[in-house]
C-alpha positions in Angstrom: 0.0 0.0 0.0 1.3 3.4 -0.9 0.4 6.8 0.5 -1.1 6.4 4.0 -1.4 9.7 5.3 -2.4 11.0 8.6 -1.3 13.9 10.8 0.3 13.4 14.3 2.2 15.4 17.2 6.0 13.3 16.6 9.0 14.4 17.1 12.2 15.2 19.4 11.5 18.7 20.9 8.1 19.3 22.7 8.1 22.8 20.3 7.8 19.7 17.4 4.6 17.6 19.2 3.2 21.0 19.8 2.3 21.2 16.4 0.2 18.7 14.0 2.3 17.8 11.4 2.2 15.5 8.1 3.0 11.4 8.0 3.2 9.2 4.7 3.6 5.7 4.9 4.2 2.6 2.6 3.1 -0.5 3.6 5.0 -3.7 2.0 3.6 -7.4 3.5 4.5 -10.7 2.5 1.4 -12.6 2.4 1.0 -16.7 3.1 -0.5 -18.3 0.0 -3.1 -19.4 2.4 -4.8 -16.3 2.6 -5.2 -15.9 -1.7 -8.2 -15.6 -2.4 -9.8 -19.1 -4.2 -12.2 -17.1 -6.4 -12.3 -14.2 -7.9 -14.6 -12.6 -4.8 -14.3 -9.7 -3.0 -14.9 -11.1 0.1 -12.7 -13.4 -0.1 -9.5 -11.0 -0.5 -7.1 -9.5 1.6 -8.1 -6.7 4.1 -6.7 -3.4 3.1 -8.7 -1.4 4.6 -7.4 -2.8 7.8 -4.4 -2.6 7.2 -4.5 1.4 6.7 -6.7 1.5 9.5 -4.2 0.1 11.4 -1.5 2.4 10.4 -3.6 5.7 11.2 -4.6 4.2 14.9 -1.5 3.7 15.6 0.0 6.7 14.1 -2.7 9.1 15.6 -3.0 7.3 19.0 0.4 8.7 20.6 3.3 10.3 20.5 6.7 9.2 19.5 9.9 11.2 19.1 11.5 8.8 16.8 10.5 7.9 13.5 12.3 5.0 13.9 10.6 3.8 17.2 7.2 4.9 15.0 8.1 2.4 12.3 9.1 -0.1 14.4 5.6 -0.2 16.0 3.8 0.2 12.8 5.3 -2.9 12.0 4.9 -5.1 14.7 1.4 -4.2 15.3 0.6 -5.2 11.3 1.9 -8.3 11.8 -0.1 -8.5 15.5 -3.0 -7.6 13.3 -2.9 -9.6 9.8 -1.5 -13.2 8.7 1.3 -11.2 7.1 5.0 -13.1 7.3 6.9 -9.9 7.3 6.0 -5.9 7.3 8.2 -3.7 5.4 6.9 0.0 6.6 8.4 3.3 5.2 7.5 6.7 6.9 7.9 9.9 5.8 7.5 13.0 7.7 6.8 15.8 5.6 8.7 19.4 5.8 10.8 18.4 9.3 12.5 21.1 10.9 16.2 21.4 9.4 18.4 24.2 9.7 18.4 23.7 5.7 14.9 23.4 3.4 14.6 19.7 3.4 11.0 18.7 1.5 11.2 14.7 3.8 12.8 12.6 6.0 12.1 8.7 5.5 12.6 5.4 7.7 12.1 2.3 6.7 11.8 -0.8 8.8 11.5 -4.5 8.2 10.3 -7.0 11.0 9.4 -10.9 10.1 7.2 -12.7 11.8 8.7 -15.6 14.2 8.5 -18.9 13.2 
């Protein structure tokens, strides 16, 4: 899933939560063949709305000063949540506070299920 957006109070500084601020996320799962769908119903298919759902809650619910912490929860609660083997989840805060103009800063985690 590409483009998750929500807005949220993370960051380092308190000055930073203070103020609502813009979160994109990508979502990449690896998916058991178990959960294909046998016929082409859409019932039957993965649940993406979920899995955004997910990703706002958890985004919106709190606030984090790391993205990295962020993204390391996003993950682990997707796989809590979904059959999913592995979450890959990218987040990028929009328009962070640099000394230079910088448009986004991204982090990208990867956690795998255990076996």
């Amino acid at each position: 899933m590409r483009g998750i957006r929500f807005r949220a109070h993370h960051g380092v500084t308190r000055a930073e939560r203070g103020l609502a601020q813009d979160f994109i996320v990508d979502v990449d799962m690896d998916l058991p063949v178990s959960v294909l769908p046998r016929r082409d119903e859409l019932r039957q298919v993965f649940d993406y709305d979920k899995v955004s759902t997910v990703v706002v809650g958890e985004g919106t619910s709190g606030s984090y000063r790391l993205l990295e912490t962020l993204a390391q929860r996003l993950a682990s609660r997707l796989l809590e949540e979904t059959p999913a083997l592995s979450a890959t989840v990218e987040i990028r805060k929009m328009a962070p506070p640099t000394t230079a103009s910088v448009e986004q800063v991204s982090v990208e985690v990867r956690l795998d299920r255990q076996r």
